[in-house]
C-alpha positions as CSV (number, residue, x, y, z in Angstrom):
1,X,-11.4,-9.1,-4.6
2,X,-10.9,-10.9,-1.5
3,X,-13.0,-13.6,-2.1
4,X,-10.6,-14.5,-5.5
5,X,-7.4,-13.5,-3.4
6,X,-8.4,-16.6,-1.4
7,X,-9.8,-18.5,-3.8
8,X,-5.9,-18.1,-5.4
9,X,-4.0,-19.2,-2.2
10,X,-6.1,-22.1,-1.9
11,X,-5.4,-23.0,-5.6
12,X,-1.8,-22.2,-4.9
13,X,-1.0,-23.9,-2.2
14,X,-3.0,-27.2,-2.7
15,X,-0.5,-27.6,-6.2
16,X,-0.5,-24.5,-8.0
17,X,2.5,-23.7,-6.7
18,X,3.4,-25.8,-9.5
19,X,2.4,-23.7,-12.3
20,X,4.0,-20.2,-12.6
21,X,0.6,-18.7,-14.0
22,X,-2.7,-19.6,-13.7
23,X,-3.4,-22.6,-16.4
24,X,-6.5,-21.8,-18.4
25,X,-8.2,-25.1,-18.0
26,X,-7.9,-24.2,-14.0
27,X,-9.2,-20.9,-14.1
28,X,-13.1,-21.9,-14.9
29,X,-12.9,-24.5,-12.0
30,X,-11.9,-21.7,-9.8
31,X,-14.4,-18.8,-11.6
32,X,-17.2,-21.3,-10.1
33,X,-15.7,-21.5,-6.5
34,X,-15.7,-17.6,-6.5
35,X,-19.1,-17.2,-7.6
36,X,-20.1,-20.1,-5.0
37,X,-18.1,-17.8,-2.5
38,X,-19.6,-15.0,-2.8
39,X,-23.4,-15.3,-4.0
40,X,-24.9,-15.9,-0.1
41,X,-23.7,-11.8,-0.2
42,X,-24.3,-11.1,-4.1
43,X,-28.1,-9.4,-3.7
44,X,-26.6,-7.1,-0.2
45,X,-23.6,-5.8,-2.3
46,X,-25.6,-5.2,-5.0
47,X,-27.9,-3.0,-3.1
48,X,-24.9,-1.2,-1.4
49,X,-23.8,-0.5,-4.9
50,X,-27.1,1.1,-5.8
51,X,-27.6,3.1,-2.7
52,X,-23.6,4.7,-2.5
53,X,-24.2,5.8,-6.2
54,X,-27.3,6.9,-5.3
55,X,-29.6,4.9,-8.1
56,X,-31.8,3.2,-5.4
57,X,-33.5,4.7,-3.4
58,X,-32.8,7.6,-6.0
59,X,-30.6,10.0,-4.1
60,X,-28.0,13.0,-5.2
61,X,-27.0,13.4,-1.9
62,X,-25.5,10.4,-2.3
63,X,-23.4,11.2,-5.4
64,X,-22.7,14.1,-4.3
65,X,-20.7,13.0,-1.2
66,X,-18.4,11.2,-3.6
67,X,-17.0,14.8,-4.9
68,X,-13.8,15.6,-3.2
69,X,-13.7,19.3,-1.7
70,X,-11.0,21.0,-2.5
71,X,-10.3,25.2,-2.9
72,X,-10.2,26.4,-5.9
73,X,-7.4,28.3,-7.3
74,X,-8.4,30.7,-10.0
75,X,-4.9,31.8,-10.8
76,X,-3.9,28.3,-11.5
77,X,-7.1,28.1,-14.0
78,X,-6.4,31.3,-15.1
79,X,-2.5,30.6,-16.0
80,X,-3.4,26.7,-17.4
81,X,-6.1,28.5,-19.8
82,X,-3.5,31.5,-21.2
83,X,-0.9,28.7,-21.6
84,X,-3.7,26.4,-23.3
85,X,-4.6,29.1,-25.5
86,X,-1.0,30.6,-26.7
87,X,-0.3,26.9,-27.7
88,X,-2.9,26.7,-29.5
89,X,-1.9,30.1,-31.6
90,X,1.4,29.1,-31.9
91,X,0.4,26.1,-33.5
92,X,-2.3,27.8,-35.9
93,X,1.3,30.3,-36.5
94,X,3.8,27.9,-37.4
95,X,1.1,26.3,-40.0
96,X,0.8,29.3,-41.6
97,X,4.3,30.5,-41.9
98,X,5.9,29.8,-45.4
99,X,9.7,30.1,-46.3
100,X,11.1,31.9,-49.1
101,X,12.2,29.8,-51.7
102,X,15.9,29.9,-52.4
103,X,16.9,31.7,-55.8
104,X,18.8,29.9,-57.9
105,X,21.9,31.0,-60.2
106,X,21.2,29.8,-63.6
């Protein structure tokens, strides 16, 4: 992300402040200075990538680090699922419910 931030400025400032958008015959000029920009770190971020999800070297402890810790509330779960379900019957309710036809005076 940074590397195409700066990428950008560059293009902006050396005459894309001329455009109000990127122009699509620019943008594969500039796709090839970013990928220029960043390949010298392209095989170490992969690797990072692999390691904090824990693919390579195959870790869970890894993963696992990524799950936030929070308390649970089993009241809140508790009240969320009775609501869930009485929605859910009152929807199976109102399907079922017919009206009495009106009688009419003949």
């Amino acid at each position: 992300k940074r590397g195409w931030r700066k990428i950008l400025t560059e293009w902006k400032e050396t005459g894309g402040f001329t455009c109000a958008t990127l122009q699509k015959q620019d943008f594969p000029l500039l796709l090839k200075k970013l990928l220029e920009y960043i390949e010298p770190k392209s095989k170490q971020n992969l690797m990072s990538g692999f390691k904090t999800c824990g693919i390579y070297p195959n870790s869970i402890d890894e993963l696992l680090k990524k799950i936030p810790h929070a308390p649970i509330n089993e009241s809140d779960i508790e009240n969320s699922f009775l609501k869930s379900l009485e929605e859910k019957r009152s929807q199976w309710t109102e399907r079922t419910k017919k009206g009495r036809k009106k009688k009419l005076n003949v």
